[in-house]
N, C-alpha and C positions, 0 to 999 in steps of 0.2 A: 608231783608235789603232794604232800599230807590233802586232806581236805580242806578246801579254801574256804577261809571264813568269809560268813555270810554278810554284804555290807550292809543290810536290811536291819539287822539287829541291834534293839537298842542298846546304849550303853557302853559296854566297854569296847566295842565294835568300832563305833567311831573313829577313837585314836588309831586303830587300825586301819583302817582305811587311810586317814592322812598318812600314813607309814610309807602306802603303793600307788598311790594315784597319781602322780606325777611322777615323772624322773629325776633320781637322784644325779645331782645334787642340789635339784631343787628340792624345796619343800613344800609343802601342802597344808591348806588351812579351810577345814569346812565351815562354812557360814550357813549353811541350810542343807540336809540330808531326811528328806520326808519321804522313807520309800513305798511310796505305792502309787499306784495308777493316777497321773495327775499334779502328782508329790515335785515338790523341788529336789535341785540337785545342783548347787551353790556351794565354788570353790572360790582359792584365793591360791594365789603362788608367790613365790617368793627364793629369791637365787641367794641374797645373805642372809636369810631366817630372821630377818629385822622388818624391814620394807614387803609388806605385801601389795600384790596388782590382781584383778580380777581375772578369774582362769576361764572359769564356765559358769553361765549360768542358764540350768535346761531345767526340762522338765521330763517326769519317768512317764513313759505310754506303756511298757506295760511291766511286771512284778512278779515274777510265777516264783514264787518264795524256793530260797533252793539251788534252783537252775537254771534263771532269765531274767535278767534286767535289759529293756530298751528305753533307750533316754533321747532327746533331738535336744537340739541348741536352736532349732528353726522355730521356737516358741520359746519364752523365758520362762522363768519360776514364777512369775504375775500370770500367765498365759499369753500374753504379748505377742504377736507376729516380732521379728526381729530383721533389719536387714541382712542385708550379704555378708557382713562384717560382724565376727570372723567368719571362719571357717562352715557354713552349715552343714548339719549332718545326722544322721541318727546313726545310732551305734546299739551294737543288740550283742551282751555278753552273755556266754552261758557256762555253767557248772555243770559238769556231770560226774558221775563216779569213775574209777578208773582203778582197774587191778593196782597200779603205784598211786592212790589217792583222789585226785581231781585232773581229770580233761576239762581247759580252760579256752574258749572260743572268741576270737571279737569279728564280727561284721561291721563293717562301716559304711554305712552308703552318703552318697551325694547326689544334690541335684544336677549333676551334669558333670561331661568328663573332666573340663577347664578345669570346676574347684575341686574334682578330685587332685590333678596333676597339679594344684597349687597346693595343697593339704601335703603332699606326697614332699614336694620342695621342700616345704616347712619341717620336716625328718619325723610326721605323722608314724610313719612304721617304727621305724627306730625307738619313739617315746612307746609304743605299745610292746614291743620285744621289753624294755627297759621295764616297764610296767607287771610284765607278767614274770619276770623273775624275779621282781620286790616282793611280786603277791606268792609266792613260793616261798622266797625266805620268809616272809609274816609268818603263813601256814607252817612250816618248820616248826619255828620257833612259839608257837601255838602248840604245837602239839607236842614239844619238847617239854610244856610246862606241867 
């Protein structure tokens, strides 16, 4: 893919991002995207683009502008411990250059294998495959402009 736009960046970035962050045909609605260390990271979804329900709401640990965003759900956007419910997790995305554009990485870890293997149920991989060729066609059609 072209180089993937950066979600950190203010402004017209945003609508971007709700473009690829969830799998189509759901949709994406950001309520809070403060990215830097500490920063929220507050979404909303929604399957008829009418009805929105809360998607995630994490906080970013760490921001290397660029080329790394890591975010956990196991503290909320307040800084809150949060129980078991949903899914907990940290997830650590990187950008990097790549002769075709961007090489696009996700890590995901969990506290333990059980909620991984319930994450995994839930079609966790699937929405990230789905994810990253949203964020591909974004970058396209970015760089097509």
């Amino acid at each position: 893919m072209p180089r993937a736009p950066w979600c950190g960046a203010p402004g017209p970035y945003r609508p971007l991002f709700e473009r690829w962050w969830v799998p189509a045909p759901t949709v994406c609605r950001v309520d809070r995207l403060d990215v830097r260390p500490g920063g929220a990271l507050v979404t909303r979804m929604s399957d008829d683009g009418a009805e929105f329900v809360p998607h995630l709401d994490a906080t970013f640990l760490v921001v290397d502008e660029l080329e790394r965003l890591v975010y956990t759900n196991a503290i909320d956007s307040s800084w809150r411990p949060v129980g078991d419910s949903p899914i907990l997790m940290t997830a650590e995305i990187t950008l990097a250059d790549h002769p075709d554009g961007t090489e696009y990485k996700v890590v995901v870890r969990h506290g333990d294998p059980a909620t991984r293997a319930r994450h995994q149920e839930l079609g966790f991989a699937d929405g990230w495959v789905s994810v990253a060729g949203q964020l591909a066609a974004v970058a396209e059609s970015e760089a097509a402009r």
